[in-house]
Every structure is written in C-alpha cells, then in structure tokens.
N, C-alpha and C positions, 0 to 999 in steps of 0.2 A: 751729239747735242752740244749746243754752245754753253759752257758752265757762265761766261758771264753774262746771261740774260738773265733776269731779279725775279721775273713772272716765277711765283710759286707752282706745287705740283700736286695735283691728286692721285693719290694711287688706289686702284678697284683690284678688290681677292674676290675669284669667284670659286670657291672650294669646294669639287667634291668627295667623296666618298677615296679616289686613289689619285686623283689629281687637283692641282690649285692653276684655274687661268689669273693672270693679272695683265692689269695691262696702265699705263701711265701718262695723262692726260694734262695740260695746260690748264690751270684754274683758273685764265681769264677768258681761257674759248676751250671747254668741254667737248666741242662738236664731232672730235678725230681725236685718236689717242695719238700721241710721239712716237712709246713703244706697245707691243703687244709681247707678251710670255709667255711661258703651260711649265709646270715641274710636272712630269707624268710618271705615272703606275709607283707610285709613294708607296712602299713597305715592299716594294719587289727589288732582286738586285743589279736591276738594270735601270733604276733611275734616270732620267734623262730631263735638263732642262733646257727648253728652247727661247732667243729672243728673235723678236723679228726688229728690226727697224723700220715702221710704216711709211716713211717717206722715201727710202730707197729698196725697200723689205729685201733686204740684204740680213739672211739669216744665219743665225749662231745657235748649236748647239755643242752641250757638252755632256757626260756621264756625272749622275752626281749619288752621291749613298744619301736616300731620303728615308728613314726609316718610322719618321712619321711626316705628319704635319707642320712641330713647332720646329722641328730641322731645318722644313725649307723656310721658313719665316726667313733662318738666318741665312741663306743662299740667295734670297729678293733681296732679303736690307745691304748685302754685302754688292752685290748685283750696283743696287741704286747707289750705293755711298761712293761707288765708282764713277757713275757715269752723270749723274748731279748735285750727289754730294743732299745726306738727310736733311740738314737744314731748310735745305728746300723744298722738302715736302708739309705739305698742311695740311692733310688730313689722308686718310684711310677710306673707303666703301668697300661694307662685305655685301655681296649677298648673304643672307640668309632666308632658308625654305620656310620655317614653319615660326607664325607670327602670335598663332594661336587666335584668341577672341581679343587681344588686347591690343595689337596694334594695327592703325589702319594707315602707316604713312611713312616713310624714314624717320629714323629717329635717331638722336645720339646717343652714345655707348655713354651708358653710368652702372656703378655698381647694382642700381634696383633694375636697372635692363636685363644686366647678365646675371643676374640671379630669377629673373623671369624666363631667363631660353633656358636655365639651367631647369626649373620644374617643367618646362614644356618638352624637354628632350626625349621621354617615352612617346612623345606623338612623332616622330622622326627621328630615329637609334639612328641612322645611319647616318644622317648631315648634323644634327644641330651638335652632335660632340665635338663634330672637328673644327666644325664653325667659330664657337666658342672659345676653340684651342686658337687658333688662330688668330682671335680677336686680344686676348689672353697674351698670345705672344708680342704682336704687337704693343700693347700696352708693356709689356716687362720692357720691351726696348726702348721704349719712350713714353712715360708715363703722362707726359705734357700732348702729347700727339692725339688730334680729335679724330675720331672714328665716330662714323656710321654706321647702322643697322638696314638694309633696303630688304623690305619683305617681301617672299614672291608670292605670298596668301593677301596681301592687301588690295592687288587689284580684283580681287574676287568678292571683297571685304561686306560689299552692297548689293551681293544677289538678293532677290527675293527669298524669303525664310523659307518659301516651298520648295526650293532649289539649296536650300542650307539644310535641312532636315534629314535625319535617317529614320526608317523607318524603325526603330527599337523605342525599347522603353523612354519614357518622353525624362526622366530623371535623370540619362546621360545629356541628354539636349544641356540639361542646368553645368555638365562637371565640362563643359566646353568639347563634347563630342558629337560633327558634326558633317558636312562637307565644307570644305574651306579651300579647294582648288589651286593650283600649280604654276610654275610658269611664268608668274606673274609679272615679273621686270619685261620679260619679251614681250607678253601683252602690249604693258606699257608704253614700248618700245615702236611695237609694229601700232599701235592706235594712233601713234604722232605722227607717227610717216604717211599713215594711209591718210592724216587730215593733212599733211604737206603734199601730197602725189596725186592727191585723188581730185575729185568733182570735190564744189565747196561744202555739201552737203553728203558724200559719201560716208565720211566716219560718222555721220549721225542717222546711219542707215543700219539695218539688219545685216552684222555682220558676221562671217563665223569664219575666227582664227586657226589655222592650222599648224601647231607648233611640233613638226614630227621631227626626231632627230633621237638617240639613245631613249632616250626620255621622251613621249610623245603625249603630247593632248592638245586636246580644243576649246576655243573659249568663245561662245554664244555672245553677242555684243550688240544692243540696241539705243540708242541714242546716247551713244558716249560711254552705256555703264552695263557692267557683266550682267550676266540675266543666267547666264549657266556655265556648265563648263563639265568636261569627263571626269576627270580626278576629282577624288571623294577628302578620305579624312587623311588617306595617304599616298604619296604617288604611286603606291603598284597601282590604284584602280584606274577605270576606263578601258580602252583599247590596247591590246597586247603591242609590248613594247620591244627592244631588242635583246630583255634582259627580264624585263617584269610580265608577268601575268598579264595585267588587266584586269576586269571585275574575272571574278568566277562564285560557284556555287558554295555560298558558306557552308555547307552541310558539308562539303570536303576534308575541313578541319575535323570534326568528330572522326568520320569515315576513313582518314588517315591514321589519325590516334587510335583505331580501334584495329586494323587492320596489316600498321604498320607499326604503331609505339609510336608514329613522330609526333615529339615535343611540339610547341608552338614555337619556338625559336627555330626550330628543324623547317617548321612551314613556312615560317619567316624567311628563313634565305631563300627557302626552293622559291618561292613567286616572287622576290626581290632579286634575284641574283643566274637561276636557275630554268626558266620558264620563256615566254614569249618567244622570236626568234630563236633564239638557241635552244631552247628547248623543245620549239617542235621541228625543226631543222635537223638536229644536232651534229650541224656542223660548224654553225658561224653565230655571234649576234650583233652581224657589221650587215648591213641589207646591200654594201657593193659586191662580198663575197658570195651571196645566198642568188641574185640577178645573175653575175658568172656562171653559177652551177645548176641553174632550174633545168635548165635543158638534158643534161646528164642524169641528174638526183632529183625523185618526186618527194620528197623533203623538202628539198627549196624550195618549189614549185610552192607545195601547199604549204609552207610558211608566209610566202609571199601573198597568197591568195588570202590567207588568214588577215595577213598586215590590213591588207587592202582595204577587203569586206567586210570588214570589222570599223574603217575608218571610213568606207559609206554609210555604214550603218548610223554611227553616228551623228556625221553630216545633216543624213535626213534626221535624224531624232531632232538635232538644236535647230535645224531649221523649222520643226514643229512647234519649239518653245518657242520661237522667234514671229513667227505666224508668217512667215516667208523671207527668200532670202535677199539681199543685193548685190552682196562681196562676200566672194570664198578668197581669203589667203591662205599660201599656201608660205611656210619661215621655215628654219632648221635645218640643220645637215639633210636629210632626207627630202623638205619638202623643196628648199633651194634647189637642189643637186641633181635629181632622178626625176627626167623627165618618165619614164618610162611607170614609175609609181602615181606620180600624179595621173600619170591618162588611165591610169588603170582605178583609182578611186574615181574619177571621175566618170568613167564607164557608166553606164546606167543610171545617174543623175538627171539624164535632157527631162523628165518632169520638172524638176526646180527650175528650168531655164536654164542650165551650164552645158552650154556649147564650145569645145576647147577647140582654138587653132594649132593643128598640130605642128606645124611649121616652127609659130611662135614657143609650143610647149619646146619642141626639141629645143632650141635653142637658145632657153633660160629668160627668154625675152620677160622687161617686167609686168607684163599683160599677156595672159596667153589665153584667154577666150576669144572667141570670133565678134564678128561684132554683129551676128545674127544673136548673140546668145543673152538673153535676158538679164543674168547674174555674170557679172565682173568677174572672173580671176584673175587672180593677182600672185606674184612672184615678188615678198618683199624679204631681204637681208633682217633677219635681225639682228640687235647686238646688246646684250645686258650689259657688258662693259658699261657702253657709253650709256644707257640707261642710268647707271650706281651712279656715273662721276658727275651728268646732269641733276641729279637726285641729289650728292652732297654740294653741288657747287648754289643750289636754289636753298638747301636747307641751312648752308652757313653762310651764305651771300644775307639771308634772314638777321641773321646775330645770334640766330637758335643756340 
C-alpha cells in the first residue's frame, strides 16, 4: 500500500466467539477492501494470524499467543501502524449480533450504547462479551477514534409481530423476549446485490435467503422487507447447524436436568457448541469432512441428510409465509461452495417451481436453475465486511 495517498481508512472487526475477521477498506470507495485478515482459534495455543493483500492476494501468515480478544486488538493496531500508519484510520465497524429491541440501524459507539450491549449480553453470552471487549479495546487505543455498532438483528427489525412473538407468557413479550433473527449484515448484503444482478423488480419479489455456512439460516423477504426468518431469540434455533442444535423440544431441558443433573449452562454449550453436525456425525462440524466420509461412515451420511432436510423443510415453510416463491439464494461457505448440498436441498422442491441446471449448479455458476424452472436460483457471495464499512462510511458521510 502506497502510505503517501491522504484518502483515509475504515477498518471492519467481525468477532466471533474464537476468532476476529477484519478487513480494511478505502473511505472514499467502500466498494473492495485493500486488505482482508482472520486472527483464528483465540485462547488456543496455536494462534494463527493471516493477511491477504486483495489486489495481489499474496498471503501472509504468522503464529501469534492470542489469549484473548483485547490481545489481538494489539496485533491489528500494530498490523496497520505498519502498513498505513493509525493516523489514517477514521473510524472502526464492529459487527455486532444482538441489537436487542433498541436499535434498528448502525449506530455510533457512546458510552449509553455500551452500557445498552452491556445489559443486553444475557441474550447472547457468547458474542456480545467479546464484542464489547473489543470495541473497549479499541477505544483504550484511541479514544478520539469513531466506531460503529452494525446490528445483525436490524435487518429482521420490521417483521411482522406474528413472526416476532413466542409463544410464552405474553409479560416476557414486554421484558424484550422474542424472535429477533440472525444474519443480518449478509442479508443486507446479498438484498443489494440481488437488486444490482437481478431483474429490475426481483429484490421486490418473494425472496428466500439462504445463509448456510457454520452458522446457518434463512430469511423470508417480500418487497424489500423481512417477513420471517429461522432463528429465534437466539442463534442455536432454526435448522441444525455445524455446531448448534437448531429448534428442538423444550421439554429436553427438564428431561435432562432430571435424568442427568445438566445444569442450564451444561445445556447451554451441549446445543451451542456440541450438537448439529458434529454431534450427530461425531466426526466433524466442517460439512467438506462429513461429504468425504458418507460413503464409508452412516453418521455422515445421516448428518448430512439431517443438514439437508431440515433446510427443505424450511424452505417450504418461509415459502408458505411468503405465499410463494421467486428467488431462492443460495450465500455462505456452504451455500457458495457445495454444489452437491445445494442439489440435495433442492431435491424435492419442483412443487415451488425450482428446477436446478445441474451443469450450472456443479460449477458455481451465479444462476444455477434451468430456465424451465419457475423460481430463480441464485448463487450470490456474500460479504459483511464490506456490508459494516458501506454502513460506517453512509452513517459518517451523514455527520452522524
């Protein structure tokens, strides 16, 4: 990177649970990042942080001792003070998961913010602690440095209350307990593309997003605005993932605690951490490992079957709330990558109209239905990165 170009820089943290993506972007053209990053498997000690260079992706990695989150803060900041020097950075985009009922848009970091994620943190242990560390660290290094908030519950913000409701006592509805849905920057993300790619009138058609990847769900979308989605109040629900549950039968909790002693925290990890893929597998919760092995191990097999049938099932469900479909995308490490998964959800679909060109599915093409097939599929990248940095670059282009 040339240091004497003046154009400032956005930097986007996408942080989970044992790793932080970031990646760093031009804040007079958001459109491509410069660089891409990952510090991966945080609190293990094989640490590892990679950079890519997007214009020659000429990549670097190195070992690094990450023993938490505000660690690597200082291995980015040291990273960038290298290679364009902080000065030239203007602002920060985190993602963060859970937005709760209070916010429906990016927002800048002030202390009444972080003291809002900080009481929302029982509704997602697992992200909004580190999120917050993270956001935290940043500030400790430059307290002058603007940071963002991008929600991934916002694009869900405006379902219908029918589709926001749980079925329990209606007094949790009042203490902000609800469905609040996943995802949401990709959403964002892939709604833009498919209104750049598509027919002029497709994103304002019955759409249903497929965001399969570790983390998996779907988001029902009829004329520009969410209408449903799998995930509930937290990401394990929906369709079994490569690591989480999915919905299952509440009465499990009791029946475990009776049967076994497990705590709720115990239940806690087993369907967060424990369950989905690898746990009905138990060999893998990577679906390229579990496709290698089906043939050998009926564990894979029927994990994979599970993945599937479980992601038709829902298909046709949002396609009910929808009252029919137009576009199925298909985004995510999984949904991008595995043609072999896609054909298999799409199996027993030709009711809805989806008719897949196998030709095109093999070979990742960005349309892979036939053109007998009534419902569009679609093959589209998504990228939250550049979702956050488009996101801070409109909300401080504002003055906000």
């Amino acid at each position: 990177m040339n240091r004497q170009e003046s154009s400032p820089f956005i930097l986007t943290i996408n942080g989970g649970s044992s790793s932080i993506k970031f990646a760093l972007f031009r804040a007079v053209d958001s459109s491509a990042p410069v660089t891409r990053g990952m510090v991966d498997r945080i609190g293990l000690p094989n640490s590892e942080m990679r950079i890519t260079d997007v214009a020659t992706q000429q990549l670097s990695r190195r070992t690094v001792l990450a023993p938490d989150h505000r660690t690597c803060v200082g291995f980015i900041t040291e990273w960038l003070e290298e290679q364009v020097g902080m000065g030239r950075l203007c602002a920060v985009g985190h993602r963060v998961v859970h937005g709760g009922k209070t916010y429906s848009g990016p927002e800048r970091v002030t202390p009444e913010l972080l003291a809002e994620l900080r009481r929302l943190c029982p509704y997602s242990p697992e992200h909004l602690p580190a999120e917050i560390t993270l956001i935290e660290s940043f500030r400790q290094y430059d307290s002058t440095l603007a940071q963002v908030a991008c929600f991934d519950t916002a694009f869900h913000r405006d379902m219908p209350l029918v589709a926001r409701l749980l079925p329990i006592p209606r007094r949790y509805e009042k203490l902000g307990i609800q469905r609040y849905g996943f995802h949401g920057l990709s959403y964002a993300f892939l709604m833009r593309e498919l209104a750049r790619l598509g027919a002029p009138d497709e994103a304002e058609g019955r759409v249903i997003l497929a965001h399969l990847g570790n983390g998996a769900s779907m988001a029902a979308v009829k004329n520009g605005q969410a209408l449903d989605t799998t995930m509930g109040f937290t990401p394990a629900s929906g369709f079994p993932m490569s690591r989480r549950s999915g919905d299952l039968d509440p009465g499990l909790v009791s029946y475990f605690a009776r049967t076994e002693g497990m705590t709720a925290d115990r239940f806690h990890k087993m369907v967060n951490t424990e369950s989905g893929l690898l746990g009905i597998s138990e060999i893998s919760s990577d679906m390229r490992d579990l496709l290698k092995q089906e043939q050998n191990d009926s564990r894979a097999a029927e994990a994979i079957e599970l993945f599937c049938y479980q992601a038709r099932k829902w298909i046709g469900a949002l396609a009910a709330a929808l009252g029919g479909l137009d576009t199925l995308v298909f985004s995510a490490g999984i949904g991008e990558h595995s043609p072999a998964i896609r054909a298999r959800i799409c199996a027993g679909l030709e009711f809805l109209g989806i008719d897949i060109n196998e030709p095109a599915n093999e070979t990742d093409q960005p349309v892979i239905s036939s053109e007998e097939s009534r419902v569009k599929v679609r093959v589209i990248p998504t990228d939250e990165e550049r979702e956050i940095a488009e996101a801070v670059a409109r909300l401080l282009g504002k003055g906000t």
